[in-house]
C-alpha positions in Angstrom: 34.8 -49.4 17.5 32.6 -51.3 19.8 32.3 -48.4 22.6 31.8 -45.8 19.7 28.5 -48.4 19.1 27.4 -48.5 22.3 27.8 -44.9 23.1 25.9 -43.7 19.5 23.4 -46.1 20.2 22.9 -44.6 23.5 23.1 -41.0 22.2 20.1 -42.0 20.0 17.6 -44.1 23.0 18.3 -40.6 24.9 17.0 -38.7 21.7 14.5 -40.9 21.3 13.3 -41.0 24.7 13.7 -36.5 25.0 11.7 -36.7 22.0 8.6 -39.0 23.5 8.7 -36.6 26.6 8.7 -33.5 24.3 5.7 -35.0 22.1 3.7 -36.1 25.8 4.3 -33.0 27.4 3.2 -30.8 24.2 0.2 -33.4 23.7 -0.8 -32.7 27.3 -0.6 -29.1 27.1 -2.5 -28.7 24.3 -5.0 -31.0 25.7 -6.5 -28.6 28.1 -7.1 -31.3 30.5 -5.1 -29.2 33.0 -7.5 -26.8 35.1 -6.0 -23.7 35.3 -8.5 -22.2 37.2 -7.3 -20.3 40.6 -10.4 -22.1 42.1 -8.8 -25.6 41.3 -6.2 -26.4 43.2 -2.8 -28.0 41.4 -2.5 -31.8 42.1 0.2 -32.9 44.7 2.8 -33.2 41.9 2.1 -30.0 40.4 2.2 -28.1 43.2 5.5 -29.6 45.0 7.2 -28.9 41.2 5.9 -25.2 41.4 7.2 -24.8 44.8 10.7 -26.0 44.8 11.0 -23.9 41.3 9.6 -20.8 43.3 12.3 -21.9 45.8 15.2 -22.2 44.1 15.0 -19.5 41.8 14.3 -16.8 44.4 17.3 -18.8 46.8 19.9 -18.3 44.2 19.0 -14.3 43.2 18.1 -13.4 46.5 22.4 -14.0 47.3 23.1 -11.0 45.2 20.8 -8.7 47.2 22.8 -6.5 48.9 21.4 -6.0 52.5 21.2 -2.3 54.2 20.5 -1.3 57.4 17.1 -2.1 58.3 16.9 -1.0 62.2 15.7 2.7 61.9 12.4 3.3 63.2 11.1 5.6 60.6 11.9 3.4 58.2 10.2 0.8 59.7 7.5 3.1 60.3 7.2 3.9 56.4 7.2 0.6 55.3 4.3 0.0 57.7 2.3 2.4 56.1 3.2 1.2 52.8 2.4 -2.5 54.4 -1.2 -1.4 55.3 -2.1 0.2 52.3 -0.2 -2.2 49.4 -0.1 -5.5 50.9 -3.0 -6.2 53.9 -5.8 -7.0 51.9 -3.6 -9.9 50.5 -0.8 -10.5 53.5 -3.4 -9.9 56.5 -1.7 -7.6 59.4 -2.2 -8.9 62.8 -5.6 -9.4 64.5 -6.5 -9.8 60.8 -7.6 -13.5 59.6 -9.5 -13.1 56.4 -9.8 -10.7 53.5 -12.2 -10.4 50.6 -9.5 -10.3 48.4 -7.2 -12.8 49.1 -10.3 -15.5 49.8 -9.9 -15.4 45.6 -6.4 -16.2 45.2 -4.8 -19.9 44.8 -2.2 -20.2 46.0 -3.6 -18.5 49.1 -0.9 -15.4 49.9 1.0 -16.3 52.8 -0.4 -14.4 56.3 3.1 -12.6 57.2 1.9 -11.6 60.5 2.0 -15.2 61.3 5.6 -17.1 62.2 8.5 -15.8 61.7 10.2 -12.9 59.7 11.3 -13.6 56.2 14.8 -13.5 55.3 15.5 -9.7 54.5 17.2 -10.4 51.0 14.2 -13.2 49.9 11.8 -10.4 50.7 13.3 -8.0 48.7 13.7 -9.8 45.8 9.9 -11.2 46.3 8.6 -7.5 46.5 10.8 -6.3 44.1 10.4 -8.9 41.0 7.4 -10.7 42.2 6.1 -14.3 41.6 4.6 -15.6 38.3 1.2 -16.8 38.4 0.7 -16.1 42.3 -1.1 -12.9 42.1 2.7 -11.0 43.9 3.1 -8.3 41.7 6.7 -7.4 40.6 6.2 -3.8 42.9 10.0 -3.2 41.8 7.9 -1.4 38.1 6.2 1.0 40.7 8.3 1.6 44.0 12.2 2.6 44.0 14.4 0.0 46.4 14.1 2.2 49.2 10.8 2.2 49.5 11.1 -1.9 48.9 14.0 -1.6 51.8 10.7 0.4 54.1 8.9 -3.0 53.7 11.2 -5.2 54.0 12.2 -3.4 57.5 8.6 -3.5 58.8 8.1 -6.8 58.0 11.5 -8.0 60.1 8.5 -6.2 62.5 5.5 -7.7 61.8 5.5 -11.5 63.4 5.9 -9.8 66.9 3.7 -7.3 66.6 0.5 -7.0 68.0 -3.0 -5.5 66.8 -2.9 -2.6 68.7 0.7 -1.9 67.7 -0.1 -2.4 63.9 -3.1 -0.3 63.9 -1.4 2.5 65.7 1.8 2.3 63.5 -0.4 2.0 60.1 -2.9 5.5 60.9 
């Protein structure tokens, strides 16, 4: 009888203490004290949350991409033109440090043309599905996989690339 006690009164402080976190977190929300603004940045906290979420998620679907070959040279040479067209003005393209458009976003888009290639079935997902409130569009409502697959092949590419070599594979 005792442990049925103990564990029902613990049952209860747990309820109790969900509930109090429910009731702050819907207080705070409906505060508007949070700045949403993409010219704010997140705190610290907020940020370090969003990014192991962003993480995680894309980790865990990105194992079910199935990964094709990626070597050919005109597909490589499609997705750079698809590259240069759909993604620079956010991405950069080497040589390139700055865009008009991506000096608006928060977060600021990662410059692929700088370190080292992304993990083929991460970028696919990423093109393909997109990242909530990041300005990445889920591309996978506009381009079939194959075209996706063109990207993701240029941008196994991209870190080594130089300027001229872009500009003469995007004309």
């Amino acid at each position: 009888m005792r442990g049925g006690r103990v564990a029902l009164r613990l049952a209860a402080a747990l309820a109790a203490a969900l509930a109090v976190t429910a009731a702050g977190a819907g207080l705070f929300i409906a505060s508007g004290v949070y700045n949403i603004g993409a010219d704010d940045h997140h705190t610290a906290l907020v940020s370090a949350l969003i990014g192991e979420l962003r993480d995680r998620s894309i980790e865990v679907r990105a194992r079910a991409v199935a990964l094709p070959d990626l070597s050919g040279a005109a597909r490589i040479e499609a997705g750079a033109r698809r590259y240069a067209l759909e993604c620079a003005g956010c991405h950069l393209g080497p040589g390139v440090n700055r865009s008009d458009l991506r000096r608006g976003l928060y977060p600021h888009p990662p410059n692929l043309a700088q370190g080292l290639a992304p993990d083929p079935r991460r970028a696919f997902w990423i093109i393909k599905h997109g990242i909530k409130m990041s300005a990445m569009p889920a591309w996978g409502t506009t381009l079939e996989d194959p075209a996706i697959w063109e990207v993701v092949a240029f941008l196994e590419q991209l870190p080594a690339m130089t300027p001229s070599d872009y500009q003469r594979m995007t004309r």
